[in-house]
C-alpha positions in Angstrom: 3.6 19.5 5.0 4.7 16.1 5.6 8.2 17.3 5.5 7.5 19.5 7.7 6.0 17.2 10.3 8.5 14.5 10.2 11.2 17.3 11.2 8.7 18.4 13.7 8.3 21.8 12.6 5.0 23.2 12.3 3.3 22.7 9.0 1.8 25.1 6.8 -1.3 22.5 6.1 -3.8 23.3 9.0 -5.1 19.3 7.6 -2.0 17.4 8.7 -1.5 19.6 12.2 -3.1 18.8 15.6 -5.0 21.7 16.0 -6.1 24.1 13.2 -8.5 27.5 13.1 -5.4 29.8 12.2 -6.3 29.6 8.8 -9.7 32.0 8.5 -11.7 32.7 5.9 -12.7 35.9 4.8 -16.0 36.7 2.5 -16.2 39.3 0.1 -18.7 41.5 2.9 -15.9 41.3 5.5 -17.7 38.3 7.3 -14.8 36.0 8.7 -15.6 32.2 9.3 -13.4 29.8 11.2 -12.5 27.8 7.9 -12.8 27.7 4.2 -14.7 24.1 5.0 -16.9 25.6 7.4 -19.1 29.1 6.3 -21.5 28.3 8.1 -23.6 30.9 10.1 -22.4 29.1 13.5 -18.9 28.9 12.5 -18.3 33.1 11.5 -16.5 35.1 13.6 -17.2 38.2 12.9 -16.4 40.9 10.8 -13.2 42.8 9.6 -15.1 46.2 9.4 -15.8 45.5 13.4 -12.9 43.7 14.7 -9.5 43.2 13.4 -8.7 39.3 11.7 -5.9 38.6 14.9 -8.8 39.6 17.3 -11.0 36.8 15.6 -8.4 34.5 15.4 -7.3 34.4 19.2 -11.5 34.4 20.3 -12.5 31.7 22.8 -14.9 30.8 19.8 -11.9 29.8 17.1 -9.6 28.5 20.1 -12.3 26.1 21.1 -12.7 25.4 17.2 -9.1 24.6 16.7 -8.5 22.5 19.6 -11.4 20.3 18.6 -9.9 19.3 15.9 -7.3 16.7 18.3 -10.4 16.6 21.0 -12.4 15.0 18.8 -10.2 12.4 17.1 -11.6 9.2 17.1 -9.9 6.2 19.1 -8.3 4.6 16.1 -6.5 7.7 15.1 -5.2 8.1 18.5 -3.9 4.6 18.0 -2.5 4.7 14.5 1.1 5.0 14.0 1.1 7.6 11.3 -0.9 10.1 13.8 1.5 12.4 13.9 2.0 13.1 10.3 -1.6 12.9 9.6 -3.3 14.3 12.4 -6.9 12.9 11.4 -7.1 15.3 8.3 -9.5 17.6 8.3 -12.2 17.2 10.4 -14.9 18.7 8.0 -13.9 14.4 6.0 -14.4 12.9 8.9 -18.2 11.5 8.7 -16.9 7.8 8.3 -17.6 5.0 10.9 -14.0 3.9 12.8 -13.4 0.2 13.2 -15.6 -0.1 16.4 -18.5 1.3 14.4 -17.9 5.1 15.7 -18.1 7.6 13.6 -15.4 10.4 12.8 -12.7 8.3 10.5 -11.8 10.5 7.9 -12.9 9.2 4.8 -9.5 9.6 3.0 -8.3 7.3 6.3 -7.1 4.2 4.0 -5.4 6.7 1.7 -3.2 8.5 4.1 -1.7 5.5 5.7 -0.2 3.9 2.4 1.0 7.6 1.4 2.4 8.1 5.2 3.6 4.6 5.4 5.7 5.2 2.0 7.3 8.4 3.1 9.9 7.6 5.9 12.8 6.7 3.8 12.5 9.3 1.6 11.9 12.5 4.4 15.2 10.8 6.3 17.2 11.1 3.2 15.8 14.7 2.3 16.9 15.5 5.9 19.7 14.0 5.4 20.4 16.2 2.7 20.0 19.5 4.2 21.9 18.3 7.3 25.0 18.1 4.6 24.2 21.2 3.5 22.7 20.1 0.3 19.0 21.1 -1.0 16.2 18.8 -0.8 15.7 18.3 -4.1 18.9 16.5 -4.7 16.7 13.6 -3.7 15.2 13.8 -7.1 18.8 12.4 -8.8 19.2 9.8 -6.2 15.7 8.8 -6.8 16.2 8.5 -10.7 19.5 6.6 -10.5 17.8 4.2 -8.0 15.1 3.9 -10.5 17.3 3.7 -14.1 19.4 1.0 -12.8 
């Protein structure tokens, strides 16, 4: 995910991605929800039985859904520079009060900055890496030779 992001490809984490609702639920009855964090009776869909999943998906209902997800970002987040890896997290953690007192900080905020804020140097070298044709992981050997000496 991070990975992802810092190459700017699209992520498979709906969390760290500006928009989300591509990633439905589905309940053992065929019910559909928008998200795993959100089966609630406002938040379903539909059902499979009645409508097919890419139907649900593409509704003005889920489209609305996902694009909240950036339309609702609180000021700080628009303002912090590790927005585009983090993206505000999910929205179903933001219930926290930003530093102007308004609420919808996520509540892992503090915690995704130091681990976003720690990443750079390593994502440039795994890119790096693949750019010479070598696999990502070969970070792991640089890494423990940087750390044995």
């Amino acid at each position: 995910m991070a990975f992802a992001n810092f190459v700017g490809a699209p992520g498979a984490v709906c969390h760290h991605q500006p928009t989300c609702g591509r990633s439905v639920i589905v309940e053992h009855n065929g019910d559909v929800y928008a998200c795993d964090h959100y089966v609630y009776p406002q938040y379903r869909l539909g059902n499979m039985h009645q409508q097919t999943i890419a139907e649900m998906i593409d509704s003005p209902q889920q489209q609305v859904f996902g694009e909240d997800k950036f339309k609702q970002l609180p000021a700080q987040c628009r303002s912090c520079n590790v927005l585009k890896a983090c993206w505000g997290g999910c929205p179903k953690h933001r219930f926290m009060l930003d530093a102007s007192g308004k609420p919808g900080l996520n509540y892992l905020c503090a915690g995704y900055q130091r681990y976003f804020r720690h990443l750079p140097p390593y994502l440039k070298a795994m890119a790096d890496l693949l750019a010479h044709g070598r696999p990502a992981s070969d970070i792991m050997q640089a890494h423990l030779l940087v750390v044995n000496k």
